[in-house]
PLY file of the C-alpha trace (Angstrom):
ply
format ascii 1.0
element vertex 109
property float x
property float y
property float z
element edge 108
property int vertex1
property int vertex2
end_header
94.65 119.42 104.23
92.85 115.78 103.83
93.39 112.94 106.29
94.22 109.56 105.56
92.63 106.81 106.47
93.99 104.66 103.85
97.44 104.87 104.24
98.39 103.12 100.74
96.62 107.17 100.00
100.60 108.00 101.26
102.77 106.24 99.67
104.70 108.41 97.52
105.36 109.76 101.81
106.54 105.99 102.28
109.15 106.16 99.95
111.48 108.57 100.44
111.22 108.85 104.58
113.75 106.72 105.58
116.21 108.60 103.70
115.03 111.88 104.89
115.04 111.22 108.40
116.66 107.92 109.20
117.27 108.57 112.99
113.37 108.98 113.14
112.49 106.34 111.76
114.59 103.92 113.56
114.05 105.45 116.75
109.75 105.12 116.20
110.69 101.56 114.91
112.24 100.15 118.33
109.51 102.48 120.09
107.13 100.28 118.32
108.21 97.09 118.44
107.01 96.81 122.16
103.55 98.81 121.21
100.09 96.75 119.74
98.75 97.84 116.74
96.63 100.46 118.64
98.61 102.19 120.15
101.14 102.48 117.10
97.44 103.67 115.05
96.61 106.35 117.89
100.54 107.72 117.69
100.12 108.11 114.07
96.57 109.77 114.42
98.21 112.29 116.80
100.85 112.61 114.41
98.32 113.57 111.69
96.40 115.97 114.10
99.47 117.66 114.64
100.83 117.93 111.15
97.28 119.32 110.55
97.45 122.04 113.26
100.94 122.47 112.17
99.79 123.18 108.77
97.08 125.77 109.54
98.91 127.86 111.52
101.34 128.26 108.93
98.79 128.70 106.28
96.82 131.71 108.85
100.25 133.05 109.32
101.15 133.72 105.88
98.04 134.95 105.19
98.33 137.02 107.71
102.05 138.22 107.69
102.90 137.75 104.47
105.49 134.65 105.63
105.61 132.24 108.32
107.90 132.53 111.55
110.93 129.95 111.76
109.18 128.17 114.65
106.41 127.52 112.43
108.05 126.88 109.84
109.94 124.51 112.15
107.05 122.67 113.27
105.24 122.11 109.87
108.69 120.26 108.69
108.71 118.29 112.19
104.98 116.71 112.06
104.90 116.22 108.29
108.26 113.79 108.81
106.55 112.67 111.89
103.36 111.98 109.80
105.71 110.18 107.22
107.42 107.89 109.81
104.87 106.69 111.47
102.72 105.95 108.49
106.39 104.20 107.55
106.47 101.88 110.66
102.52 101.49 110.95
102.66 100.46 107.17
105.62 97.65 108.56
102.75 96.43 111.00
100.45 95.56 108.45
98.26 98.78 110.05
96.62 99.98 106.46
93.66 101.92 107.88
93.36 103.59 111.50
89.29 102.87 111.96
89.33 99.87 112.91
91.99 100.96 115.54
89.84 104.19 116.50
86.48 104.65 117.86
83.80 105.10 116.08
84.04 109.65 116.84
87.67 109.40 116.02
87.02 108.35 112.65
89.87 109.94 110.01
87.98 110.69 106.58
0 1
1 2
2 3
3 4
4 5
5 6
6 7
7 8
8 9
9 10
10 11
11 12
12 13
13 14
14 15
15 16
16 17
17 18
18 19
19 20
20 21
21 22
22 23
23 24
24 25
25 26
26 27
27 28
28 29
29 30
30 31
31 32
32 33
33 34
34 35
35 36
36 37
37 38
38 39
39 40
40 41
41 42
42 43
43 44
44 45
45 46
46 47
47 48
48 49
49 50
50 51
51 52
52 53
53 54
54 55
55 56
56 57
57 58
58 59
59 60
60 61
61 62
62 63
63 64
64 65
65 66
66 67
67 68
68 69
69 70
70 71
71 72
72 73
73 74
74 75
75 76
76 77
77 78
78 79
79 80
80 81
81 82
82 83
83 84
84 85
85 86
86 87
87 88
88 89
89 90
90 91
91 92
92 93
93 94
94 95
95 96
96 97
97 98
98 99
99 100
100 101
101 102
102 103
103 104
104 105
105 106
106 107
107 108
């Protein structure tokens, strides 16, 4: 799975997310409004760490098993919306790469 660090590299994400998961979205959006810029970056890093962990342990599962469990499966679907939505509201706060909010280990590529 590649990281972002570009997030126009999401968009065809941005456009559909609000309508996939409205409730998220506002809910990260009020979160947010109260949040600077890095700490709205470092949420949506996590995010992306997550969707990425998210995504290989389905991937070894259904290697392994033949299919993923439903918690897994569960999961994958969580952090990938979670992934979109922030993106969504970081993209709102003019936030259109994470290094400059990350340090200089923490670099997405």
């Amino acid at each position: 799975m590649q990281l972002f660090s570009i997030l126009d590299e999401v968009a065809c994400v941005l456009t559909g997310i609000t309508a996939r998961n409205p409730a998220m979205v506002a809910r990260l959006r009020r979160q947010a409004r109260a949040m600077p810029p890095a700490e709205i970056a470092a949420h949506l890093a996590n995010a992306i760490a997550s969707a990425t962990d998210a995504a290989h342990a389905r991937a070894w599962e259904e290697a392994e098993h033949g299919m993923a469990s439903a918690e897994t499966l569960v999961d994958h679907e969580y952090y990938g919306e979670l992934v979109a939505a922030w993106s969504l509201v970081a993209g709102e706060h003019q936030i259109t790469s994470l290094d400059p909010w990350l340090g200089e280990r923490d670099r997405l590529h």
